[in-house]
C-alpha positions as CSV (number, residue, x, y, z in Angstrom):
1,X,-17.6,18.1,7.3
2,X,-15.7,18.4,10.3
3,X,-12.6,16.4,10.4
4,X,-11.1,16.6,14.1
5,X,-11.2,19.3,16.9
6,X,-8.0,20.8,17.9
7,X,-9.3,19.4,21.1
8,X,-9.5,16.1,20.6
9,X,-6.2,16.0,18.3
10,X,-4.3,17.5,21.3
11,X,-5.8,15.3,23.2
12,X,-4.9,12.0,21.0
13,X,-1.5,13.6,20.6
14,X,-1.0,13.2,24.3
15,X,-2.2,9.5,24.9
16,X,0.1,8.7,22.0
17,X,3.6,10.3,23.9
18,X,2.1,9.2,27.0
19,X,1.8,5.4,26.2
20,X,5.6,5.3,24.5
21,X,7.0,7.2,27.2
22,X,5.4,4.9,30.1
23,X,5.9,1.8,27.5
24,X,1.8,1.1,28.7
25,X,0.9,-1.7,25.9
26,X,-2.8,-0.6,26.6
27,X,-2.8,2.8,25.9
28,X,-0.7,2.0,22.7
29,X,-3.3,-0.5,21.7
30,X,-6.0,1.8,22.2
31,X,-5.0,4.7,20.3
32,X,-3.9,2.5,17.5
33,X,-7.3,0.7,17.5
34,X,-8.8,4.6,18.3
35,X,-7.0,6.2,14.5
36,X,-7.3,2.9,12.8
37,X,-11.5,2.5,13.3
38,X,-11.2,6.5,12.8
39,X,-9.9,6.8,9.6
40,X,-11.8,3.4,8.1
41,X,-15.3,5.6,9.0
42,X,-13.7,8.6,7.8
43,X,-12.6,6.9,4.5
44,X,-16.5,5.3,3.9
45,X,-18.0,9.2,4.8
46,X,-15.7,11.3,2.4
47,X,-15.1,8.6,-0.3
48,X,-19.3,7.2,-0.9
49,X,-19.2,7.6,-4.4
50,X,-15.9,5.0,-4.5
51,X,-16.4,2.4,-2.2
52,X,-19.9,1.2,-0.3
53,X,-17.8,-0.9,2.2
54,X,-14.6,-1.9,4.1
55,X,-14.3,-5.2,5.9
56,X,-11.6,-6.8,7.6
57,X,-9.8,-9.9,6.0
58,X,-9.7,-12.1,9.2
59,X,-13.1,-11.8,11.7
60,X,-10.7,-10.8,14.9
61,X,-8.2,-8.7,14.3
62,X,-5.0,-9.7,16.2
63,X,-2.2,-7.2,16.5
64,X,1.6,-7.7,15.9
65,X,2.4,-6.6,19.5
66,X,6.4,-6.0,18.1
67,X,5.2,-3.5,15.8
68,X,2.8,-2.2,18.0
69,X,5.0,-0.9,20.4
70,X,7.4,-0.2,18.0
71,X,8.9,3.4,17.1
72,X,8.0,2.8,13.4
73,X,4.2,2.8,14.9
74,X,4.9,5.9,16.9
75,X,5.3,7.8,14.1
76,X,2.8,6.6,12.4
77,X,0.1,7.3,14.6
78,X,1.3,10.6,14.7
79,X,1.3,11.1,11.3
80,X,-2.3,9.6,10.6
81,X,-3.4,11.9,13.2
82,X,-1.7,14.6,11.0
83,X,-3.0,13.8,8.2
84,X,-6.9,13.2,9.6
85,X,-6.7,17.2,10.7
86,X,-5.0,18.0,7.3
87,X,-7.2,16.1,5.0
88,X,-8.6,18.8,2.1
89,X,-11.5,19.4,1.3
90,X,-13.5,17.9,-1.2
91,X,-10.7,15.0,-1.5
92,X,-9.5,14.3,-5.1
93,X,-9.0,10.7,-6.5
94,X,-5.6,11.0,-6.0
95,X,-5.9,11.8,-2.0
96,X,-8.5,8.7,-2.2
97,X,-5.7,6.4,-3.7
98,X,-3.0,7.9,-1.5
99,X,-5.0,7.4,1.4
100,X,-6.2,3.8,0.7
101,X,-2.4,2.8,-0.1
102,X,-0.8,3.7,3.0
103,X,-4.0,3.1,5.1
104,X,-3.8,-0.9,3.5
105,X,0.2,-0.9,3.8
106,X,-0.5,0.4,7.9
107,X,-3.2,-2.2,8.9
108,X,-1.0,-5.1,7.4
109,X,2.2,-3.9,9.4
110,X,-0.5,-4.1,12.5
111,X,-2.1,-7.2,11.8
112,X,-0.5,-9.3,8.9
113,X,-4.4,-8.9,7.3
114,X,-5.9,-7.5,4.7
115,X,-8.2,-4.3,4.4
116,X,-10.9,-5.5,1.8
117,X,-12.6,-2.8,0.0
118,X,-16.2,-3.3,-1.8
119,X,-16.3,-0.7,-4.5
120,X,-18.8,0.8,-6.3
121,X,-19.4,-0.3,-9.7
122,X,-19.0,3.0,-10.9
123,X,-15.8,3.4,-9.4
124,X,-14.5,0.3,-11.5
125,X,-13.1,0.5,-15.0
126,X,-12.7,-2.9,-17.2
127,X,-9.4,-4.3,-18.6
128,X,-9.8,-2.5,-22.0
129,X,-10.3,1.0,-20.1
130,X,-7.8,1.3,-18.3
131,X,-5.6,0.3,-21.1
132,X,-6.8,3.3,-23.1
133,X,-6.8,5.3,-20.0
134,X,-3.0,4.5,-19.0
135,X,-1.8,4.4,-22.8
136,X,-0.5,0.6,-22.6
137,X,-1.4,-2.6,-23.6
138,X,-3.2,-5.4,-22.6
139,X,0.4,-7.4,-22.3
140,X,1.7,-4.5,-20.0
141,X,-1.4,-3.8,-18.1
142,X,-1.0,-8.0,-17.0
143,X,2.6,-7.3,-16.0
144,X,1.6,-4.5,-13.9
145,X,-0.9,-6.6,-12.2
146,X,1.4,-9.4,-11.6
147,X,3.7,-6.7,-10.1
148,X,0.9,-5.3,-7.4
149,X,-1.3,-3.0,-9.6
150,X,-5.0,-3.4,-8.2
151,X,-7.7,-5.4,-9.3
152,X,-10.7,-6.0,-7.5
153,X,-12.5,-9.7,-7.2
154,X,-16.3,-9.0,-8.9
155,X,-18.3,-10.9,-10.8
156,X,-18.8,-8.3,-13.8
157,X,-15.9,-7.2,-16.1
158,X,-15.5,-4.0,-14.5
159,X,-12.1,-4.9,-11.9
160,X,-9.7,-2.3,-12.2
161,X,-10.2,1.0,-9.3
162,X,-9.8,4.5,-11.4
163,X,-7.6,5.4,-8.8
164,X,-4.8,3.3,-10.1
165,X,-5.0,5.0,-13.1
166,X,-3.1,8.1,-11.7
167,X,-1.2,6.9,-8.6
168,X,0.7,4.4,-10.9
169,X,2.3,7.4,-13.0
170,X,3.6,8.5,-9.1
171,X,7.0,6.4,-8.4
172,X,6.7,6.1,-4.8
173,X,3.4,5.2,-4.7
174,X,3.4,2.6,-8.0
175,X,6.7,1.1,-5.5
176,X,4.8,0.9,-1.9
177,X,1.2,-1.0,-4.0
178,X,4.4,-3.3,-5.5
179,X,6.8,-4.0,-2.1
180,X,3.2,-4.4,-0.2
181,X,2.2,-6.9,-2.6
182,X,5.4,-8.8,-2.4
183,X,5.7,-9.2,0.8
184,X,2.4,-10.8,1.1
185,X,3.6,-13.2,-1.4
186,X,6.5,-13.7,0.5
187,X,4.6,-14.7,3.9
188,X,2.0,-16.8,2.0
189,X,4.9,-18.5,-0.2
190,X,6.8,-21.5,0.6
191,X,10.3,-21.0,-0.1
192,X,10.8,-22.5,-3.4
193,X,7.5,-20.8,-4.6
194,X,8.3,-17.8,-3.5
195,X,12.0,-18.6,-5.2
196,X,10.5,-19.5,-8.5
197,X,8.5,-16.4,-8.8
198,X,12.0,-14.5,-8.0
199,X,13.9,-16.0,-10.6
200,X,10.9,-15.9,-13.0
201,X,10.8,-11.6,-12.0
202,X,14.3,-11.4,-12.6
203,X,14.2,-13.4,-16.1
204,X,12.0,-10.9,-17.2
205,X,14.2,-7.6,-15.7
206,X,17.0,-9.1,-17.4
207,X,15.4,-9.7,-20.8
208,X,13.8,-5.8,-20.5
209,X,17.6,-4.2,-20.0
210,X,19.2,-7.0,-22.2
211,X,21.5,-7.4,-19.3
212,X,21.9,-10.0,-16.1
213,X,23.3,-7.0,-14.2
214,X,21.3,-4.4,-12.4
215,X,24.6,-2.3,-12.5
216,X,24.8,-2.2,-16.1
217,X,21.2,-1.9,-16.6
218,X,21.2,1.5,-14.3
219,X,24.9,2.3,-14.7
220,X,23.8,5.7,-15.3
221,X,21.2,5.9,-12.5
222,X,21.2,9.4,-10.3
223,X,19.0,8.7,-6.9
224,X,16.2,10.0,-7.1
225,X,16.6,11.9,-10.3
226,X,15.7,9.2,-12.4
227,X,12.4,9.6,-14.1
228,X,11.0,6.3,-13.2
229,X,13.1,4.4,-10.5
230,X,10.8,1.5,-9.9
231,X,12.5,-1.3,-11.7
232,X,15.4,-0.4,-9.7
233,X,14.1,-0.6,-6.7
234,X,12.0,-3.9,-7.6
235,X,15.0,-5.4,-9.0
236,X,17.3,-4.5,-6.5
237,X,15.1,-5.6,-3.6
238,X,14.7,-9.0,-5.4
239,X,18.4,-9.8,-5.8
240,X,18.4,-9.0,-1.8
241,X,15.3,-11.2,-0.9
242,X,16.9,-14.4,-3.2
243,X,20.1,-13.8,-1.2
244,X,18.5,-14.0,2.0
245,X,16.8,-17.5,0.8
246,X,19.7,-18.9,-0.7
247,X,21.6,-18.3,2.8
């Protein structure tokens, strides 16, 4: 399968620079909407045996014109047109998951909407499965849920994509399915749910590290050295977001 001409990649390349450099909203929106629809096909042709479809959560999609125009977006459309020429070939599970993160993560900073995909039920493991697969337990497979690990709404028992499996042993990609999941809570929240669920997170990170204070608990952490930073970076950004609703 071919994935892009050099043609049309230069050619994509240059609408992108010429639409931040003129500032021309309309050129933005259309390469945007251009590498968005793109990579959805492109997703549904190299990925059949994972998912059969990909819808949108809201009927019209409406974009976040800030964001659009933004220099955060920039780069990002230069990176997705990247990655579309660099994708490998046959894709592994991991590209899959990689791809379906930051694709997800992407279309939510456009639109404030979801990406919903319809999996096959293959693709699907149940509950007890993935528990075996990932070495945990039930307990700690419902924690990681709560925290943003997948699940997908069917009617059989089958919920959890294999994907996950993998990409939750990766740090920065276990972190971005968690941040993008709590942000969502934090828009769809009121205030003093969103407060509760805060306090009740932090309950727990205290009672894991015997300790009320994220600087005891990782007095000895070294950047990104550390073997598994996320409950840093969880409970650090959680002690900022109550400080910002307390103020």
């Amino acid at each position: 399968m071919r994935i892009m001409t050099t043609a049309i990649y230069e050619l994509t390349a240059k609408q992108i620079e010429k639409g931040f450099q003129e500032k021309d909203e309309s050129i933005i929106e259309k390469e945007t909407d251009y590498i968005l629809s793109r990579m959805i096909r492109l997703m549904l042709q190299l990925f059949p045996d994972k998912i059969k479809a990909i819808s949108f959560e809201k009927s019209e999609i409406h974009w976040d014109v800030n964001y659009l125009l933004s220099e955060k977006n920039h780069k990002n459309l230069n990176k997705w047109l990247l990655r579309m020429k660099g994708i490998s070939m046959p894709p592994s599970d991991e590209d899959f998951g990689k791809l379906k993160v930051d694709l997800e993560n992407w279309y939510y900073q456009l639109t404030g909407g979801d990406l919903l995909l319809e999996y096959r039920t293959e693709y699907l493991l149940t509950p007890k499965q993935a528990c075996e697969l990932m070495g945990i337990s039930r307990t700690t497979l419902n924690k990681y849920i709560q925290q943003g690990l997948e699940i997908s709404d069917t009617d059989s028992h089958k919920k959890i994509p294999r994907y996950v499996i993998e990409l939750w042993k990766d740090p920065v990609y276990a972190i971005r399915m968690q941040m993008l999941v709590q942000e969502k809570k934090r828009l769809r929240q009121s205030t003093e749910q969103r407060l509760h669920e805060i306090n009740k997170e932090l309950k727990e990170l205290n009672k894991k590290y015997k300790t009320e204070s994220i600087f005891e608990a990782f007095a000895d952490f070294n950047g990104d050295e550390m073997n598994d930073p996320t409950d840093y970076y969880i409970w650090k950004d959680l002690l900022e977001e109550k400080e910002d609703i307390l103020k």
